[in-house]
Structures are given as C-alpha cells and as structure tokens.
N, C-alpha and C positions, 0 to 999 in steps of 0.2 A: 245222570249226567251233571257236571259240574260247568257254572257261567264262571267263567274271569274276565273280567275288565280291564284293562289297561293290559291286556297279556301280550303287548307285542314290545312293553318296555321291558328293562332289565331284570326286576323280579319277575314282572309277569311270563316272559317267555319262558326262565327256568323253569316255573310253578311249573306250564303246561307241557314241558317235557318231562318231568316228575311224575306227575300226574297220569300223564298216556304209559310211562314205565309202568305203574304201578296195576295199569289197566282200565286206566279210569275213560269214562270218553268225557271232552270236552269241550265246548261252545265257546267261543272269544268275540267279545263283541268288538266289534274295531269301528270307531271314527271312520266317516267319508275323507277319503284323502289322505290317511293313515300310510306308510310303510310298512306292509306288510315279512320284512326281509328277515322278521329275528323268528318267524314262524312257520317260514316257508316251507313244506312239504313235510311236515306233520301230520298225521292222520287227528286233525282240528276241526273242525266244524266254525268256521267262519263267518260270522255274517255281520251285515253294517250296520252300524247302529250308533247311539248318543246317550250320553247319561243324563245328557242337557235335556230328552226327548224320553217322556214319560209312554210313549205308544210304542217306540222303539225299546224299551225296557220290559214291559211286559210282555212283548213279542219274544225277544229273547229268554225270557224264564219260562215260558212254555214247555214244561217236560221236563226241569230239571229240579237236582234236591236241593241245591244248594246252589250258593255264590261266594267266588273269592274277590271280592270289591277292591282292586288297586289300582286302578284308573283315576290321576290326579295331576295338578302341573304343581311343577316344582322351580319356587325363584328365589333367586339370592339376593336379588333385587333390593333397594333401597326404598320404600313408600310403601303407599298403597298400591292393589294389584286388582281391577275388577274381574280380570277372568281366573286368577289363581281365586277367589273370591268364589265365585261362579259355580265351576266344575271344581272344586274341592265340597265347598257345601252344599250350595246349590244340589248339585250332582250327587253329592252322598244323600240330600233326603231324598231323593226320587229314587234313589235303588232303597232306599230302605221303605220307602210305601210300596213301592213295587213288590216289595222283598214281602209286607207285612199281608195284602191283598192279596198276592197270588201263592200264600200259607208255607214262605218257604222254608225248608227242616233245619237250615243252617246258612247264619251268615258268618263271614271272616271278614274284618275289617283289616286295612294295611294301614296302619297311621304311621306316627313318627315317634322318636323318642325327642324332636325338638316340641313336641307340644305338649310335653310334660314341662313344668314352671320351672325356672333354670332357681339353682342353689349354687351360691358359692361355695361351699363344703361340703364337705359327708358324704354319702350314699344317694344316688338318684335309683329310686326304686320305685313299686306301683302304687306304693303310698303316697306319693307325691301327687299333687291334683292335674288336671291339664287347666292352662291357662290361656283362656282365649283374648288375655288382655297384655299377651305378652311383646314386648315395647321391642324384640328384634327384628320383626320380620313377619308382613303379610303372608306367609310362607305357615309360620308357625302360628298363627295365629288362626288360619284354615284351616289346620289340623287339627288345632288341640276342640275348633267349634264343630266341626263335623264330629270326633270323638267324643263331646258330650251329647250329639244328638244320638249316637248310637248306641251309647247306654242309656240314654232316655227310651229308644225304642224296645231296650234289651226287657227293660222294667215293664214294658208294656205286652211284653208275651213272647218278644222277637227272638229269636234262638240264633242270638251275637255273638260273637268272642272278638275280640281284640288285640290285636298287633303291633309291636313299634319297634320296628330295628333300628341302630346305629347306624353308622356312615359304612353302607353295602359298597364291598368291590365285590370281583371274580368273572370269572370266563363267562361268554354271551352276552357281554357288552357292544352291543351295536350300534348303539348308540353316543356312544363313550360320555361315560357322568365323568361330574369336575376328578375324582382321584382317577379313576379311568384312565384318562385325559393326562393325568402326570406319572400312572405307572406305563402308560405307550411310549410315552415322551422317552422316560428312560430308556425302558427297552431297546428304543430303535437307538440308541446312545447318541442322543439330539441334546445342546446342553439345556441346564433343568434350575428356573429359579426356584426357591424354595425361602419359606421362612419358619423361625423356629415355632414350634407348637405339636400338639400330639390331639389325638382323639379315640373315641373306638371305633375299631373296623371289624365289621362281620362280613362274613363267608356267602354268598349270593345262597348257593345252596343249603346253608345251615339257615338263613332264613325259609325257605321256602320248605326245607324239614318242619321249621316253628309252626308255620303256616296253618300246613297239616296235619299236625300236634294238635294244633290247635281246633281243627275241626272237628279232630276226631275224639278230644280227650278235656277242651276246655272247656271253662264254666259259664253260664250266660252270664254276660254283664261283666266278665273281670278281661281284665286287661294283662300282659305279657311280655316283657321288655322281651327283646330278641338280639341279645350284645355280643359282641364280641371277645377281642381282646383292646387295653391303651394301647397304643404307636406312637410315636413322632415321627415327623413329614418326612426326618432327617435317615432317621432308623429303616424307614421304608424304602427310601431311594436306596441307601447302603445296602438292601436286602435285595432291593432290581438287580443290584451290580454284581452281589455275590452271583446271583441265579444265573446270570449272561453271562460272567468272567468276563466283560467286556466294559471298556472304564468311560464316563463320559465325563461333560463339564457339570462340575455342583456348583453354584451360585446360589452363596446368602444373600438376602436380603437383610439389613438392623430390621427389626419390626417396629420400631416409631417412624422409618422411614416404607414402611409398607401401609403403614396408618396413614400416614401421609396422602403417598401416592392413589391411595384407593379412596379417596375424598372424590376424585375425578374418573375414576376407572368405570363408573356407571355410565357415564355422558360417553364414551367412547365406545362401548358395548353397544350402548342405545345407536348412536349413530352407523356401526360400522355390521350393525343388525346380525353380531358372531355372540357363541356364547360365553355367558359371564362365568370367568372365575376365580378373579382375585379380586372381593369386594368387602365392604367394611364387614358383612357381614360373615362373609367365609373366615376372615381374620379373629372376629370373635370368637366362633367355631371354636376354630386350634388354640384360644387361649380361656375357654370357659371350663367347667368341673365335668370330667369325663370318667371320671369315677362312678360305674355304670354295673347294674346288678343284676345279671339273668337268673337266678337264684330261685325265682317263683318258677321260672318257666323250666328251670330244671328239674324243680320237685314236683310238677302238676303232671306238666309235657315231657317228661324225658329228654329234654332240648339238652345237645351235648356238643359245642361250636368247634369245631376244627379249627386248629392252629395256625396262624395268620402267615406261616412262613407256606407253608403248603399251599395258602387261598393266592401268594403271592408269585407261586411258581406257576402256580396252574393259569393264573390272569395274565404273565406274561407270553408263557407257551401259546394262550388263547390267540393273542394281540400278532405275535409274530407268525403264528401258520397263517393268519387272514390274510397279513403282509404278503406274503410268500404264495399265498393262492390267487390273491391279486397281479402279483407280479406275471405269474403264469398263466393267466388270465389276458393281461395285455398281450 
C-alpha cells in the first residue's frame, strides 16, 4: 500500500487514480476539514490526518511501503509566510522521521522546480543547487529548505527520490491553479487579460508518470526535473481558441504597466480573502529563464512528456463537461 499526502490536490488526485489503475491500493491522508470532491468514490482508503501531527503520521504508515509526500501550501504571495513555512517544512520533517522510524522502503518527494537557484542564462538542470535563500518568494524558499532536508535524510539511509515539476496544467483540476484559472476563463469565451511572457508547462499526468518513475527506477538522494514544454501566455490562449473554434476577447496588458498595477494587487487579494493571481511574483515567473531540462529524468526514468497542445485540449474538454454537468445538475 502506497500513503499520499496532499492527494486530494491537483497532482495528488491524478497520482491516486494512477496508482489504483495500476492496481495499487492506496491510503490518502486528508486534513480535518479538507474537500474531499477531487477523490470522491475511488476505491481510496481515506483517513484523517496532519503532517503538522506526528501521531497522526505514524498512524497512517502503518502497513505501507511507501509514501508519495505532496501535501504542501502554495503562495504567490509577497513576504513572509508562517504557515507556507510550517506545513512545507515543518511538515516535510515529520513525514520524513516518521518515514525514517517506521523503516519506510520508499519515499518520493514532490518539490518544485522554483526551488532550484533561478539563473539568468543557460540550462536550469539538477546541477543547479536548491536555494533556500532565494530572495522571490516564501514559497520557494520552503521548497528549496525541505528539499535539502530530504537529501539530508536520503544520506542518512532513507530511500528518497526527488521531484520537481514545472508550471502543472491538465484535466482534474478541482481546484483550479492560477493557469487553470486562465485556461477555464478561455474556455468559457469570458474575455481574458494577459501579459507577455512564457514558461514551461507540464502535463498533470506526465508528472505523476515522473512520480512513479521515480519510485520505481530512482536513485536515492538524486533529484528529477519533471518539464515540460516553453509556452507563452499568448500562444496558449491562441491554442484555447483553436481547440473551441470559438473567439473571445484578448486583452494585453504593457508589462511595466502590469509591474505597476501588481505593487497593489496583494492588498486587494488580502482584503477581498479570493485567490491571488496576478502578482509581482507570478509576473516574474513569465519573464525569468525557463529554459528547463528533463534530460536526466529522461535517461534514468524513461520520462517521455506529452505535447502541450494535447495536455491543452484535454484541460479544456475537462473544464467544459464540469461546466455542462453542473448545468445539469441545477
């Protein structure tokens, strides 16, 4: 039996429907208070629990080989952050003593590829360090400190592998993440602002292949970029539009007038308690080096990423039967 954490977010759901395909059975820990709607009526083994709660932790590995560790919060956020803080690290060492104590055969960590040290040029690849002094974003900064504690544990006997996808779309978005959120927009031909920039976008499901790649085939202690393909914001709405044949309104933004405006876009997120998505730091995002190499994980893991026009069709097909089930629904 396989534990996942965070499996009721975006990766994690996919993972556990992957996973029960495959034949596996599976354990999801889930937060008190959690929605549980992206797992609903899976043959899941469910039960409650905290990464923040070390009794709640070892309850849940009771019986299993392994853990796929992606339970974490994700901010775009400007400052500091105590609970991205918290449950990113915090909560990574506790599944990893838990992990170390209760002799587990395999961990998989889920990081990021922002917690690798940003380069202006070149190739961002596993050669790059992770940087837990990285001056963007409390965000990335969680990541890149819980990924060195898990090659610290790796060294210490722990049977680790490590993860870091790109900017994840694709179907089973329940959620809906920031590009989520701008490939629905499309969709429903709502109009759509946009500023210029690009980044890489991976396939929900081609990470959660990585994933399992990775279980099955990684090395302890090494790490995995899990990339995509480059986009621009620009190329991707034009790709919504082919997929619908159905035209909406595109609105650019100048991007020093997006600079601008997202000085303040925090203090109106904060107040209006919705989620953030156009902020100084999303901005940087689309204008940082996205020149991204899955190259190891192709020669280790046989990691083979599907084509970003296919992950784009499938995410809006996702988006619009929800729409349409909903409807029906009412």
């Amino acid at each position: 039996m396989w534990l996942v954490t965070g499996a009721t977010g975006h990766i994690g759901n996919v993972l556990v429907r992957k996973l029960l395909e495959r034949g596996e059975k599976v354990r999801a820990l889930i937060p008190p208070g959690e929605s549980r709607e992206s797992i609903q009526g899976l043959e899941v083994e469910a039960i409650e629990g905290d990464i923040l709660n070390l009794d709640s932790l070892f309850n849940s590995l009771q019986g299993t080989r392994g853990v796929f560790h992606l339970a974490g919060v994700i901010s775009i956020m400007p400052g500091s952050n105590e609970l991205v803080h918290k449950v990113n690290v915090e909560g990574t060492r506790n599944v990893l003593r838990a992990a170390m104590e209760m002799k587990i055969q395999k961990l998989v960590y889920t990081s990021s590829i922002h917690a690798i040290k940003r380069v202006e040029a070149g190739v961002i690849d596993e050669a790059l360090p992770y940087d837990p002094d990285n001056p963007y974003g409390a965000y990335d900064r969680s990541k890149a400190q819980a990924t060195l504690d898990v090659q610290q544990a790796a060294h210490s006997g722990l049977e680790a592998v490590i993860a870091c996808p790109t900017g994840v779309i694709g179907p089973f978005d329940f959620r809906g993440s920031m590009m989520g959120h701008v490939i629905r927009t499309a969709a429903e031909k709502k109009p759509t602002l946009y500023v210029d920039g690009a980044y890489d976008f991976v396939d929900v499901r081609d990470v959660v292949d990585g994933l399992i790649a990775a279980a099955e085939h990684g090395k302890r202690g090494e790490s995995y970029i899990l990339s995509g393909q480059r986009m621009s914001v620009r190329y991707l709405l034009e790709t919504v539009r082919e997929i619908t044949g159905q035209g909406f309104m595109l609105m650019k933004m100048p991007f020093e007038l997006a600079k601008w405006a997202a000085q303040f876009t925090p203090f109106y997120y904060r107040w209006t308690k919705s989620s953030p998505r156009f902020t100084p730091y999303s901005l940087e995002v689309l204008r940082s080096n996205s020149n991204i190499s899955h190259a190891k994980a192709t020669r280790e893991l046989g990691y083979q990423p599907r084509s970003l026009y296919e992950s784009i069709a499938d995410t809006v097909r996702w988006f619009l039967s929800r729409r349409a089930f909903a409807k029906i629904e009412n």
